[in-house]
N, C-alpha and C positions, 0 to 999 in steps of 0.2 A: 504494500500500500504506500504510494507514496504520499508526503506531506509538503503542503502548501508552506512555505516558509517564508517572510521576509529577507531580506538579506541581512538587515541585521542578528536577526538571530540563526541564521545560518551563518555569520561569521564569529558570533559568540560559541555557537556547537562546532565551530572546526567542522561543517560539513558542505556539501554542494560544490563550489568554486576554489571553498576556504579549506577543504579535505588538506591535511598536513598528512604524509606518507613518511615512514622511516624502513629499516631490517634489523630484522635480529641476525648477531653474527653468536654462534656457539664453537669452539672449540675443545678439543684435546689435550691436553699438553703430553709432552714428553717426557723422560725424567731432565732436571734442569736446576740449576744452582741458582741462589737468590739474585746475583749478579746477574745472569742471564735474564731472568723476571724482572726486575728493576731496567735492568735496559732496554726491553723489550716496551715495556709499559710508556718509558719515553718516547721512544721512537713511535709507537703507538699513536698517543696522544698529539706528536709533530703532525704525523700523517695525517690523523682527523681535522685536527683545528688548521690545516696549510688547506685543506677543502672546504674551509668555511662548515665542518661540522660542530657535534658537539654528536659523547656519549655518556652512559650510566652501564652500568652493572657491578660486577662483580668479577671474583676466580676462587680456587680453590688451589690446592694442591695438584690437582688433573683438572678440573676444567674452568676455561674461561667465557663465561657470556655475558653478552651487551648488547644494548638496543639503540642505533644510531640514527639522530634527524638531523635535519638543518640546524646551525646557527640563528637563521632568519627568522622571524613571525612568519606564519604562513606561506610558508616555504619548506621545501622539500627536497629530500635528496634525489640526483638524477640515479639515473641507469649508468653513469658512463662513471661518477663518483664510487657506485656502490662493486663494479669489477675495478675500480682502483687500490678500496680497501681487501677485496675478496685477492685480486691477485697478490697486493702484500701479504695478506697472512699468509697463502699458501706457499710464498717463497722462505717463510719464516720455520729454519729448522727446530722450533720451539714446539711446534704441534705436532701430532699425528694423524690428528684430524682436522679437519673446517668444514663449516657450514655457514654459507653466508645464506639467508633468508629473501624472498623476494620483496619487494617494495610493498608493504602495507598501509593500512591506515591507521597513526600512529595513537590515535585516541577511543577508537571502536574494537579492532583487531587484535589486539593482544593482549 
C-alpha cells in the first residue's frame, strides 16, 4: 500500500527521494597480532573518511563488522565507493573472509 506523503515528512522519515542507503561489511579475521589490528583499523578509517564516508560497529577477536553510509545528510554511498572499500578488504591479508553487503536502506533494512 503505498502512502501519500508530503515531502516534508518524507524527508523527516528518510524515505521516497530522501531514502539514505549504506552496507554492511562482515568479516573474518585471521590469526593476527594487536599491531597488525591497530594498523589495520587506521588505515581503515583513512580509507573510509578519504571517501567522504563514515562507519560504526565493532570486532572481536575473529570477527569484524560494520555498517557504512555517507558523510553527507541524505546522501548515500555509491556502487563504485562501496567495491572501493570491498576490494581493500579483500587485498587485506588480515581476513579470511569478506562480505561486503549490497547497498540498502540504511534506516528500514537493517
Amino acid at each position: 500500500m503505498t502512502k501519500n506523503r508530503s515531502r516534508r515528512l518524507r524527508k523527516k522519515l528518510f524515505s521516497g527521494e530522501f531514502t539514505v542507503y549504506g552496507f554492511a561489511v562482515n568479516c573474518r579475521m585471521t590469526e593476527h597480532s594487536e599491531t597488525d589490528y591497530e594498523e589495520f583499523i587506521d588505515e581503515f578509517i583513512d580509507l573510509v573518511e578519504s571517501q567522504n564516508l563514515i562507519v560504526g560497529g565493532g570486532s572481536s577477536q575473529e570477527q569484524f563488522d560494520c555498517f557504512v553510509v555517507s558523510n553527507n545528510r541524505y546522501d548515500s554511498p555509491t556502487e563504485k565507493e562501496r567495491l572501493v572499500i570491498e576490494r581493500w578488504l579483500l587485498s587485506n591479508p588480515i581476513f579470511a573472509e569478506v562480505n561486503v553487503g549490497e547497498l540498502v536502506d540504511a534506516n528500514n533494512d537493517i
